[in-house]
Residue frames relative to the residue before (quaternion, step in Angstrom):
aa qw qx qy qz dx dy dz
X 1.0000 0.0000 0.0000 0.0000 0.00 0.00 0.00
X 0.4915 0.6504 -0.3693 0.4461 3.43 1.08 -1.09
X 0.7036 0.5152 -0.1903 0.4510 3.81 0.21 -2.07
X 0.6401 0.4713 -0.4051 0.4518 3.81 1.04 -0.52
X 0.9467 0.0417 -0.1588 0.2770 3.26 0.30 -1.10
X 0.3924 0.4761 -0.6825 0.3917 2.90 0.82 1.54
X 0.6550 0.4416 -0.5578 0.2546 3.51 -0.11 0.50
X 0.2542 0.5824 -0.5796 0.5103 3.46 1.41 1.05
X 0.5208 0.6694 -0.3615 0.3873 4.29 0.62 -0.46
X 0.0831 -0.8026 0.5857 -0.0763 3.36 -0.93 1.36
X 0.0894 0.8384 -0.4872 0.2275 3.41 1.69 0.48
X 0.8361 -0.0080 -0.1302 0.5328 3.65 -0.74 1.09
X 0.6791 0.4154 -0.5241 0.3026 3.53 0.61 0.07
X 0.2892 -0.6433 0.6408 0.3032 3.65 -1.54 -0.06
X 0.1425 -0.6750 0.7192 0.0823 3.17 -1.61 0.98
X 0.3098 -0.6549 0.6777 0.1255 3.25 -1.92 0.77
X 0.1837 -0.7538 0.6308 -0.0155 3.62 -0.90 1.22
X 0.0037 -0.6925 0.7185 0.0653 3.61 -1.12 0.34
X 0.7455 0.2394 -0.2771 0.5569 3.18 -1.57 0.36
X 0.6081 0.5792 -0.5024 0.2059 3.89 0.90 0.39
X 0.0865 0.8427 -0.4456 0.2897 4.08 0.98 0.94
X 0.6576 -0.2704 0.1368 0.6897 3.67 1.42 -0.82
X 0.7209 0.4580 -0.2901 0.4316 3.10 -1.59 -0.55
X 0.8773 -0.2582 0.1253 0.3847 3.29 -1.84 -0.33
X 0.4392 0.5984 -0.5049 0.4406 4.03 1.22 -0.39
X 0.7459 0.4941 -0.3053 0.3261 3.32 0.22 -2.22
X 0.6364 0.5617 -0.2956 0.4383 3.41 0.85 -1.72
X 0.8230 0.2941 -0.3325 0.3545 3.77 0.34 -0.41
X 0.5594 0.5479 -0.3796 0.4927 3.09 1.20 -0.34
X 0.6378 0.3689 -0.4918 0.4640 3.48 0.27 -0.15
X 0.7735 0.4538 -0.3674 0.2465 3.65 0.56 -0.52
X 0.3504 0.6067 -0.4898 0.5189 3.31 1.82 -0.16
X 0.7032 0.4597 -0.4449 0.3101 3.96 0.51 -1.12
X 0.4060 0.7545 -0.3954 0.3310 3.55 1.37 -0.84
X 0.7117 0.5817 -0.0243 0.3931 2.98 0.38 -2.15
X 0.2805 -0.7348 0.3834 0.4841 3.99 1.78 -0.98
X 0.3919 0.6737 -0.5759 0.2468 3.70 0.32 0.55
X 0.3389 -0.7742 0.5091 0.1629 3.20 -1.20 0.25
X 0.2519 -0.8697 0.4183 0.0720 3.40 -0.08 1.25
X 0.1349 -0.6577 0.7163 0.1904 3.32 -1.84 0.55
X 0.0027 -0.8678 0.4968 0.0001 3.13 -0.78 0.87
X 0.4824 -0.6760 0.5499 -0.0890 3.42 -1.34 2.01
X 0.3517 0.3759 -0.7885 0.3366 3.52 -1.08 1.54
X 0.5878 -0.4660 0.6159 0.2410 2.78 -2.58 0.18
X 0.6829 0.3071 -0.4539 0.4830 4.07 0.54 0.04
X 0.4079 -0.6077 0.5903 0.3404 4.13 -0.72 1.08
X 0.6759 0.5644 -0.3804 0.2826 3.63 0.19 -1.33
X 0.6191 0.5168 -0.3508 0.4759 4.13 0.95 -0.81
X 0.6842 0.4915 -0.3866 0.3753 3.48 1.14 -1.37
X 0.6282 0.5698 -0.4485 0.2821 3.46 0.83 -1.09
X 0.5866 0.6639 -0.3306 0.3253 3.53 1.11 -1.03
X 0.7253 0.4900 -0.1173 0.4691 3.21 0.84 -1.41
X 0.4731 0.5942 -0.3800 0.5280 3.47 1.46 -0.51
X 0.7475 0.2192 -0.2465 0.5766 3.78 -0.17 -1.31
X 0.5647 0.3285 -0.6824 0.3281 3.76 -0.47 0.40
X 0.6820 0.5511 -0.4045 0.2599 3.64 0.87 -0.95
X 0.4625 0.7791 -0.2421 0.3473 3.34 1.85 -1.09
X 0.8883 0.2398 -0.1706 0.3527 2.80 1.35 -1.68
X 0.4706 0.5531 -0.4676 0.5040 3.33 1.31 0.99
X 0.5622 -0.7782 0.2025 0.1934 3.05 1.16 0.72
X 0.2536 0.6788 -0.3862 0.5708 3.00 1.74 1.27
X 0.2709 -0.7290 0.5814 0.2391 3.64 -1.50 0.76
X 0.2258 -0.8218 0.5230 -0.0151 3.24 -1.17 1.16
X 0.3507 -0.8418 0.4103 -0.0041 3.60 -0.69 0.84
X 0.0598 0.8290 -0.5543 0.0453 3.80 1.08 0.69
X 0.0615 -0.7445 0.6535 -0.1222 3.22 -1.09 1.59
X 0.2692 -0.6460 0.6741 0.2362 3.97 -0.21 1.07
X 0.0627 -0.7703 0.6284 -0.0886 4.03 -1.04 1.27
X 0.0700 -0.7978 0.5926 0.0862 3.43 -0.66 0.14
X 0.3170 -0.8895 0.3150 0.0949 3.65 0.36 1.59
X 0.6482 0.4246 -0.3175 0.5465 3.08 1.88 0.04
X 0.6199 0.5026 -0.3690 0.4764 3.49 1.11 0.78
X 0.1880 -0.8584 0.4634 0.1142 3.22 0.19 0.85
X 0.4651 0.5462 -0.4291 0.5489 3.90 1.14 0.08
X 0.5806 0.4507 -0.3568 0.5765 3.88 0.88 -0.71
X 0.7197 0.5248 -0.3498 0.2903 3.96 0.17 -1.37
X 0.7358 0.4330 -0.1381 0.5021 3.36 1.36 -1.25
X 0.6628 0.5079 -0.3778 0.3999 3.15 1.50 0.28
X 0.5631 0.5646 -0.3018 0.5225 3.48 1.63 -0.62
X 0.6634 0.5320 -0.3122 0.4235 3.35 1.06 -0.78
X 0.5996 0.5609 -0.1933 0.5371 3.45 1.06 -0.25
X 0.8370 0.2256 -0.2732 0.4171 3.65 1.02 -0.77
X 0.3920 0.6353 -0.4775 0.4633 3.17 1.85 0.15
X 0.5888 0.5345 -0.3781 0.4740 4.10 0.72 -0.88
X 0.6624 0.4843 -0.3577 0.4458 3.81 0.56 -1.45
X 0.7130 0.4770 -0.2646 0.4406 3.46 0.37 -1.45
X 0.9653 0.0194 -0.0714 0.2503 3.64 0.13 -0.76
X 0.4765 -0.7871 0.2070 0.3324 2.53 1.92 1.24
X 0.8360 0.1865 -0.3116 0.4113 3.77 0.52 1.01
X 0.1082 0.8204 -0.5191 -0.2139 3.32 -0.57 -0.76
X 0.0171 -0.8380 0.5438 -0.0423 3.68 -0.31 1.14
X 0.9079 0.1181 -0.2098 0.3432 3.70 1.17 0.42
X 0.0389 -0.8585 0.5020 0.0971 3.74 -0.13 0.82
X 0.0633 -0.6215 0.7723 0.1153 3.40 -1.22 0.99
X 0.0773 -0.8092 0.5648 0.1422 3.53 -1.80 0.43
X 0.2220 -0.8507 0.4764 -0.0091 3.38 -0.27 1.16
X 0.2816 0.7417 -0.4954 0.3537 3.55 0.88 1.01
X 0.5828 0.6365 -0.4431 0.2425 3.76 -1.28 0.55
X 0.3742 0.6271 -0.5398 0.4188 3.68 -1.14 -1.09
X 0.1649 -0.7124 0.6183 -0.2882 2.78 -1.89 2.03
X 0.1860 -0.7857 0.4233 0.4110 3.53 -0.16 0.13
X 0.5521 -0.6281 0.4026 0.3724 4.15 -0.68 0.21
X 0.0672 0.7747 -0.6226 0.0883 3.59 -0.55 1.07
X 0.6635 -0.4229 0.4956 0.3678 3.20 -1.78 0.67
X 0.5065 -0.5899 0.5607 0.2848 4.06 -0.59 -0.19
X 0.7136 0.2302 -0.3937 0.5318 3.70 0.26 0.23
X 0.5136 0.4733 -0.4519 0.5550 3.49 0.98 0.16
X 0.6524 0.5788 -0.3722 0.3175 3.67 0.14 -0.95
X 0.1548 -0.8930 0.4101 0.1019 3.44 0.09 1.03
X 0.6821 -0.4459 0.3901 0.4287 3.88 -1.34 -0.20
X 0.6213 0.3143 -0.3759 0.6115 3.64 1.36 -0.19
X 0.5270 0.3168 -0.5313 0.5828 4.03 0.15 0.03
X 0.7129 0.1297 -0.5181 0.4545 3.95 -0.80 0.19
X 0.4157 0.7110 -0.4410 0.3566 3.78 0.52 -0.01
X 0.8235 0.4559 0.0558 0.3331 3.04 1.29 -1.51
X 0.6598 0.4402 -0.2849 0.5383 2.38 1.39 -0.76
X 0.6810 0.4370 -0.3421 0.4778 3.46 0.79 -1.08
X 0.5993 0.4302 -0.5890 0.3299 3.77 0.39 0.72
X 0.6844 0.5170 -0.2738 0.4350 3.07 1.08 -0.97
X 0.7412 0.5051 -0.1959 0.3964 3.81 0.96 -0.67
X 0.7834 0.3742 -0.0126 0.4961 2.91 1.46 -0.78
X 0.8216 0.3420 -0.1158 0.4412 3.27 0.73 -1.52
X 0.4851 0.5572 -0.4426 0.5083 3.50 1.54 -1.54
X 0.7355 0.4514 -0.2777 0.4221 4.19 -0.19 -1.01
X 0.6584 0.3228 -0.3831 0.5617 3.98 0.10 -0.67
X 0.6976 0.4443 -0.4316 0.3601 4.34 0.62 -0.07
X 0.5092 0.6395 -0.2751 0.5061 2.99 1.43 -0.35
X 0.8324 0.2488 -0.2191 0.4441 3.49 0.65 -1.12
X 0.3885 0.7289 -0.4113 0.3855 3.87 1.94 0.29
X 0.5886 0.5201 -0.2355 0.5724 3.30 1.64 -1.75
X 0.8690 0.2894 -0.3639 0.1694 3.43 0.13 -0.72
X 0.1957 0.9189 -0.2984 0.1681 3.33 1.97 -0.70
X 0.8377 0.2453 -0.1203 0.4729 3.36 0.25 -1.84
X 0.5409 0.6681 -0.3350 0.3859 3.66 1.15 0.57
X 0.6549 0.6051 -0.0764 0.4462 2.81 1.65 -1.42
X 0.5494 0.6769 -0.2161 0.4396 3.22 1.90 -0.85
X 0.5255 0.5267 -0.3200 0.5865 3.69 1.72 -0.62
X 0.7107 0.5385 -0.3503 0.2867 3.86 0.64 -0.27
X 0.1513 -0.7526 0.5774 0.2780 3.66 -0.16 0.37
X 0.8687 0.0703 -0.3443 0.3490 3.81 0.23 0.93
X 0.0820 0.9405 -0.2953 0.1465 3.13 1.08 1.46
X 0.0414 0.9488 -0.3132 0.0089 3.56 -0.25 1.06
X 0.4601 -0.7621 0.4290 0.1534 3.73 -0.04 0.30
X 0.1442 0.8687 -0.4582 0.1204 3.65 -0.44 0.55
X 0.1637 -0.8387 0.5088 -0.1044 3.36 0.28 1.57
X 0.4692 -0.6233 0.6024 0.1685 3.92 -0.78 1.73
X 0.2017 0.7285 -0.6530 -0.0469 3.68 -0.50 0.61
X 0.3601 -0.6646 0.5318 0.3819 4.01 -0.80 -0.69
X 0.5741 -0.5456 0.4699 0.3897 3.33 -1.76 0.47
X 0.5726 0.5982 -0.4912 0.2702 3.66 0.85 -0.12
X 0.6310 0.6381 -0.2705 0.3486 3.40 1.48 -0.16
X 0.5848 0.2224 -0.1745 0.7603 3.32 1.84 0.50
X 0.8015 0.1367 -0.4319 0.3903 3.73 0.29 0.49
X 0.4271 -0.6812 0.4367 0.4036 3.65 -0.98 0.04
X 0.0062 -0.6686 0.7431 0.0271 3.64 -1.78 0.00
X 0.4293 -0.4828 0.6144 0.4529 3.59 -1.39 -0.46
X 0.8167 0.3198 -0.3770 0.2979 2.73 -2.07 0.05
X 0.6604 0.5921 -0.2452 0.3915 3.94 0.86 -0.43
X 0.0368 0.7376 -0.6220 0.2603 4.18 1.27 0.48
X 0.7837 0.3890 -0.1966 0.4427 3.45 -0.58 -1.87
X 0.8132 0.1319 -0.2155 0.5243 3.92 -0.73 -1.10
X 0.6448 0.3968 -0.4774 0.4460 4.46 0.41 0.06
X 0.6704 0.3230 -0.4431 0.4998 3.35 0.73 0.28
X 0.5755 0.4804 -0.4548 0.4808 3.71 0.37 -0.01
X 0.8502 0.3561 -0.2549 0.2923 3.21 0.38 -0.74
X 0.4866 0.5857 -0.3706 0.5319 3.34 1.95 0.23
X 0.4975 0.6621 -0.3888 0.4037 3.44 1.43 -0.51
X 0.7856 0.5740 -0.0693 0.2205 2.86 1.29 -1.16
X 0.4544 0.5081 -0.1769 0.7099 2.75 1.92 -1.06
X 0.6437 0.5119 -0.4497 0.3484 4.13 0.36 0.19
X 0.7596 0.4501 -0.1798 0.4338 2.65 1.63 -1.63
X 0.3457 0.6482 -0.5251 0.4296 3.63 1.72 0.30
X 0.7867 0.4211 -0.1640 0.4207 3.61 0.24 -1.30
X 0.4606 0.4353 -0.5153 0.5770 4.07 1.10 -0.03
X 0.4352 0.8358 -0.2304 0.2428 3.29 0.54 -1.44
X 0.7970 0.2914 0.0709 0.5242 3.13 0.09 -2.31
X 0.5889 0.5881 -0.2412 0.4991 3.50 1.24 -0.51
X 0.7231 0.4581 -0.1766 0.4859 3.62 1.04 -1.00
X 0.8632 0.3025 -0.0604 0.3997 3.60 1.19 -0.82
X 0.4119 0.6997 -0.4297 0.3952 2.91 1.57 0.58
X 0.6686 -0.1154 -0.6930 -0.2438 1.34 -2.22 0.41
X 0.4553 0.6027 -0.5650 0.3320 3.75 1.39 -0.30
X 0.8759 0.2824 -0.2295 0.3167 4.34 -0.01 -0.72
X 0.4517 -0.6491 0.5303 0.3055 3.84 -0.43 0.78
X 0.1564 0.5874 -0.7940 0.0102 4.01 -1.36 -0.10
X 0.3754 0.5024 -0.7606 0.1678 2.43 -1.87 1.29
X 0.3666 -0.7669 0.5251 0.0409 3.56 -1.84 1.12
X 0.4500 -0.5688 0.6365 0.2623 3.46 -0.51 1.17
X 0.0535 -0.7204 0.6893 0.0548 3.88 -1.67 0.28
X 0.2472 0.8749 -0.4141 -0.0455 3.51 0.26 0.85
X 0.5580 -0.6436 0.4408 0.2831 3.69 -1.30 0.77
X 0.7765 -0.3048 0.0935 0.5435 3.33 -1.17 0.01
X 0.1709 0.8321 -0.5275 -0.0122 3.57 -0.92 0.77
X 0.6965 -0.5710 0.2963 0.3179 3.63 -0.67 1.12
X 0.2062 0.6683 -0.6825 0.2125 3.45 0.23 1.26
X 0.7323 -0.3870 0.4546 0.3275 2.88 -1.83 -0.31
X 0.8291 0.3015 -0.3225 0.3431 3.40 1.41 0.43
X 0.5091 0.5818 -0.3954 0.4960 2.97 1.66 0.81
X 0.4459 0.7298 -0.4266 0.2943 3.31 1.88 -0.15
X 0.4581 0.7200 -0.3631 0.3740 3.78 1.03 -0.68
X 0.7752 0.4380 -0.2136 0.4021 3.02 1.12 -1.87
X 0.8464 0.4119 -0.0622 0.3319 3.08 1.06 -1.40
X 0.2424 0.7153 -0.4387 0.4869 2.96 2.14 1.02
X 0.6729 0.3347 -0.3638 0.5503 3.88 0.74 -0.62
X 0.2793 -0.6639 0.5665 0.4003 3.56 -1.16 0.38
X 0.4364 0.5457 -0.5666 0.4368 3.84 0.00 0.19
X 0.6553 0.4914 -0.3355 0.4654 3.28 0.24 -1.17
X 0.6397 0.5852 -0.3038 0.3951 3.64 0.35 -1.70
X 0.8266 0.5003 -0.1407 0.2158 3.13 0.17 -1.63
X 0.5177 0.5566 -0.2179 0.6121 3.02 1.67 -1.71
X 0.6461 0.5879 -0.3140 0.3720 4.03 0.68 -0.42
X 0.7895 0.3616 -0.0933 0.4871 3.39 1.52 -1.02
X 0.5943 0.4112 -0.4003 0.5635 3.32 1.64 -0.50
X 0.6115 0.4946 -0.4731 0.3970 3.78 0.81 0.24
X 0.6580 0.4814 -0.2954 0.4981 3.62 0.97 -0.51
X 0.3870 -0.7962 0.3566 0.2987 3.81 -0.39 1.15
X 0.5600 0.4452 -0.4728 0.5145 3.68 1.36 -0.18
X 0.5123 -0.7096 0.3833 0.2950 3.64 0.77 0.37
X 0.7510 0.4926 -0.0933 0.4297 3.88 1.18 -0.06
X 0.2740 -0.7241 0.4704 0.4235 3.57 -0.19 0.56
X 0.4372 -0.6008 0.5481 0.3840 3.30 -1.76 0.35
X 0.4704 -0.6168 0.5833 0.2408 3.04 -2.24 0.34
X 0.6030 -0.4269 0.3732 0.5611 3.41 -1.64 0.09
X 0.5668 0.5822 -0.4513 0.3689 4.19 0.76 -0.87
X 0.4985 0.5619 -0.4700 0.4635 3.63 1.13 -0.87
X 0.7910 0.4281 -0.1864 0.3953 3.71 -0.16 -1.51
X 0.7041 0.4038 -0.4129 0.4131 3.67 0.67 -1.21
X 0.6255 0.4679 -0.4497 0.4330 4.12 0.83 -0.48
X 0.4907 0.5581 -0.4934 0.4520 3.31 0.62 0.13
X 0.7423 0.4519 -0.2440 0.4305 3.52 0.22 -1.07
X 0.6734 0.3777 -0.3477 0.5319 3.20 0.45 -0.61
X 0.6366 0.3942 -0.4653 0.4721 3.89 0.21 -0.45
X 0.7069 0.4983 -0.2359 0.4432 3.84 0.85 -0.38
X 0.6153 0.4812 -0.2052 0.5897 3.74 1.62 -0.78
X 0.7772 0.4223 -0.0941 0.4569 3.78 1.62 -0.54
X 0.6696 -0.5866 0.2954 0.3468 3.33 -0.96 1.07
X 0.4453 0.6272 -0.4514 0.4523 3.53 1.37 0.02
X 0.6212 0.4211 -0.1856 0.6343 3.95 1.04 -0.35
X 0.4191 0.6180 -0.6429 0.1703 3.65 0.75 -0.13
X 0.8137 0.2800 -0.3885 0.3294 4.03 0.36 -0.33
X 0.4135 0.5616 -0.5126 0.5008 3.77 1.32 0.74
X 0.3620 0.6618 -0.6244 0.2026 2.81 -1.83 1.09
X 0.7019 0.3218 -0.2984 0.5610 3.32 -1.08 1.32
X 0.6519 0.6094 -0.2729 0.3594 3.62 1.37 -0.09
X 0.2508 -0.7247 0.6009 0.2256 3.91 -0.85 0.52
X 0.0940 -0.7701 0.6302 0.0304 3.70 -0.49 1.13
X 0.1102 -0.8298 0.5471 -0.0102 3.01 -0.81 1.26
X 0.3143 -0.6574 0.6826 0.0547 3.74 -0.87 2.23
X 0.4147 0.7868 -0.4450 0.1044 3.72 -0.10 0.51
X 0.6982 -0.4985 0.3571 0.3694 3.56 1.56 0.31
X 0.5603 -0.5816 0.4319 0.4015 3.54 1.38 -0.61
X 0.3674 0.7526 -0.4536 0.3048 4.20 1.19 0.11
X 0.1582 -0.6789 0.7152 0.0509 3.05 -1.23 1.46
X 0.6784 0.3303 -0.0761 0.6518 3.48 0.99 -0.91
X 0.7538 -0.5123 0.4013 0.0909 3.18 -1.45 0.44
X 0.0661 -0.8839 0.3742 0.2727 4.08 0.73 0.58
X 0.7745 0.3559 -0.2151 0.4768 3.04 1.33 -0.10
X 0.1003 0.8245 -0.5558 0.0340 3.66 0.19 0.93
X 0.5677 -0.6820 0.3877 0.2496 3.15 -1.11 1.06
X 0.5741 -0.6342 0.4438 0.2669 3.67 -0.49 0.41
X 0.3745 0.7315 -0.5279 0.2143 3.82 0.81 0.17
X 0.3837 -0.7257 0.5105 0.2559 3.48 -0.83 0.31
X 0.6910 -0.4632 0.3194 0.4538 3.68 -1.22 0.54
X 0.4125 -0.7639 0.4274 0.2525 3.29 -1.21 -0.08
């Protein structure tokens, strides 16, 4: 039992997070610190990272807040570089980058798929280009890519961000195929989960409810739902997974949230 759960243990490694400012980044990055990794952590607002920095501090982990801008790829290949200088390794990237608003489909223009597939797709495969030839120095190096359950179930209103995010969950498995055997890929896929943007929804209880009696575990998920995920996937506890989309979604064949549009 012992031999099990210490290979949940990230003792001496360093992970790099993006998108890790709040929400599911922050939430995992602190649990990689749990676990004893040391984190660099990637959003565009400095003021979240600092936050997320001194909780990691105070689990007695070093932490690295880097203000990034994921659509700048001169910035990506720089952070990715001073996380390596600064803490002399880097043996794990998770990337939490994306999100779309829902439209009807004849609305959904050529610059909404534009968007989405930078942010879902591309903003994350630059991230893991920059980080790639680093990871190759690690002898248990692994990769973890934020995808969504909309990328394997259906709903209206979801064209734009369900096709990015199936892109993604493809480009997990080309991925895992191309870099083996020295680098791991594999993408967490989570359902509705209690960020700061589902709070809006789940501020009305009608809303809430109609949210959980659609989801068969009956309950929205949490960032704690998603961040144990990552870490079993960022950790030697997964050393023989790879190439896989794991999906934290409650149990969804079908979308819990489908947009109200009418037929056409």
């Amino acid at each position: 039992m012992d031999a099990v759960m210490s290979s949940f243990r990230m003792d001496g490694r360093v992970a790099l997070l993006s998108g890790a400012g709040r929400g599911i980044g922050a939430r995992s990055a602190l649990a990689l610190a749990e676990a004893g990794a040391d984190v660099v952590l990637l959003s565009r607002t400095q003021s979240q990272l600092d936050g997320v920095a001194e909780q990691v501090r105070a689990l007695g982990r070093r932490a690295l807040p880097l203000a990034t801008d994921a659509a700048d790829p001169d910035a990506v290949a720089a952070a990715v570089e001073r996380a390596v200088t600064d803490l002399g390794r880097l043996d794990v990237v998770v990337s939490v980058t994306g999100g779309s608003t829902p439209k009807p489909f004849l609305k959904t223009s050529d610059r909404s798929l534009a968007m989405s597939f930078e942010t879902n797709v591309i903003q994350g495969l630059r991230l893991v280009r920059n980080a790639v030839p680093h990871l190759l120095g690690s002898d248990a190096a692994s990769i973890v890519m934020i995808s969504s359950a909309i990328g394997h179930v259906v709903g209206r209103g979801y064209v734009g961000y369900g096709s990015g995010k199936a892109a993604l969950d493809h480009a997990v498995r080309l991925l895992a195929a191309e870099l083996n055997p020295k680098i791991r890929v594999n993408a967490v896929a989570p359902g509705a989960i209690l960020t700061e943007s589902l709070e809006v929804v789940a501020a009305d209880p009608a809303m809430k409810q109609a949210l959980e009696d659609a989801t068969p575990l009956q309950r929205i998920g949490t960032v704690e739902d998603i961040a144990a995920a990552v870490l079993y996937l960022a950790s030697p506890a997964s050393s023989y997974v790879t190439g896989q989309v794991l999906a934290v979604d409650g149990g969804l064949a079908v979308t819990n949230m489908d947009m109200p549009f009418p037929d056409l």
